[in-house]
N, C-alpha and C positions, 0 to 999 in steps of 0.2 A: 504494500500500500504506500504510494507517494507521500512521503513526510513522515513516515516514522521505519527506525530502522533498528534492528538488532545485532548489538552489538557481542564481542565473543571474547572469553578470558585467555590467557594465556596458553592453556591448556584446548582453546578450541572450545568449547561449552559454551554452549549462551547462556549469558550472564545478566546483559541489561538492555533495555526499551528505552529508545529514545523518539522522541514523538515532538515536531514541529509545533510551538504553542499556538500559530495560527490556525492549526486544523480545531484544537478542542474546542473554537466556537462554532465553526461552519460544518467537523463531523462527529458530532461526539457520539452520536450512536452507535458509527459504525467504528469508534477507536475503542467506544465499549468493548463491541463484538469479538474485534480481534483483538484485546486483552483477557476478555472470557477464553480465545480459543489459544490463546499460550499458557495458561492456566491450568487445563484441561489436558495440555500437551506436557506439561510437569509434570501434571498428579497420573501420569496414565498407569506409572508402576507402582500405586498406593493399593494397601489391599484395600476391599468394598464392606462396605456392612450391608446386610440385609437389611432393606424394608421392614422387615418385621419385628427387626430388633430394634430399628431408630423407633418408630414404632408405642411399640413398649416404653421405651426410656421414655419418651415423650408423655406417655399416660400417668407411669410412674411419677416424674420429675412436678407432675401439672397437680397433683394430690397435696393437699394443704398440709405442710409442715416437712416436707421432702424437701432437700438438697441434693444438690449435683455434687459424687462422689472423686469429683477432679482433684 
């Protein structure tokens, strides 16, 4: 995408997002998007939790007088 470009560490890795300050008035939706889609390109080797256990946690955590075990 014209105006923002990724930059690489020494090692080759991309490292950091550089984004032309003119575009986040005129595109910021789509600098969203392709920030969502580097994001997503990180986490692709993170393990997943089931649906049914966020789920859960969510019903549990939502019960009056429950704390988040973090």
């Amino acid at each position: 995408m014209k105006g923002i470009s990724i930059l690489h560490d020494e090692t080759k890795k991309k490292r950091y997002v550089q984004i032309d300050m003119d575009l986040i008035s005129s595109k910021r939706s789509e600098i969203d998007d392709y920030l969502d889609l580097l994001l997503i390109e990180a986490r692709k080797d993170e393990p997943t939790i089931p649906f049914e256990v966020v789920e859960k946690r969510i019903k549990r955590l939502s019960k009056p007088g429950i704390r988040s075990k973090r």
